[in-house]
C-alpha positions in Angstrom: 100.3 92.2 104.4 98.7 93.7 101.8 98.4 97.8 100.8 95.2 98.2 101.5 95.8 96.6 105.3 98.4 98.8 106.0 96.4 101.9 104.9 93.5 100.4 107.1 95.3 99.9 110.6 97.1 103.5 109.5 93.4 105.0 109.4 92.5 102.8 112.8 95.7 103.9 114.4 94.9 107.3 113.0 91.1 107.4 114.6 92.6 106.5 117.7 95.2 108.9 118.5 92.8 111.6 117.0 90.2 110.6 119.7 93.3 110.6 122.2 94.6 114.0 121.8 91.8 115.7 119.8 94.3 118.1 118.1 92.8 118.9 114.5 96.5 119.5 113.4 97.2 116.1 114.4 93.9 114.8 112.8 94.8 117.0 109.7 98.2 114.8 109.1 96.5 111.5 109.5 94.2 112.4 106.7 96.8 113.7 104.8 99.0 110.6 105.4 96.0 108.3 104.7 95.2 110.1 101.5 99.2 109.2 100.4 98.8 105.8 101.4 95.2 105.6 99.4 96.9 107.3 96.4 100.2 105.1 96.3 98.0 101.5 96.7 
């Protein structure tokens, strides 16, 4: 699989939970994490 998958399904994963709990803290990280992911590809 390549980086740019991963970082994908992180950010659908990521949509998801945010849509599930609606915590902007939560929502917050996943950018964060999916900006780190971005950067490192």
């Amino acid at each position: 699989m390549s980086l740019s998958n991963r970082a994908h399904e992180h950010h659908l994963l990521c949509r998801i939970r945010r849509e599930k709990s609606a915590s902007p803290r939560a929502a917050f990280m996943c950018k964060k994490a999916s900006t780190i992911d971005l950067r490192r590809s």
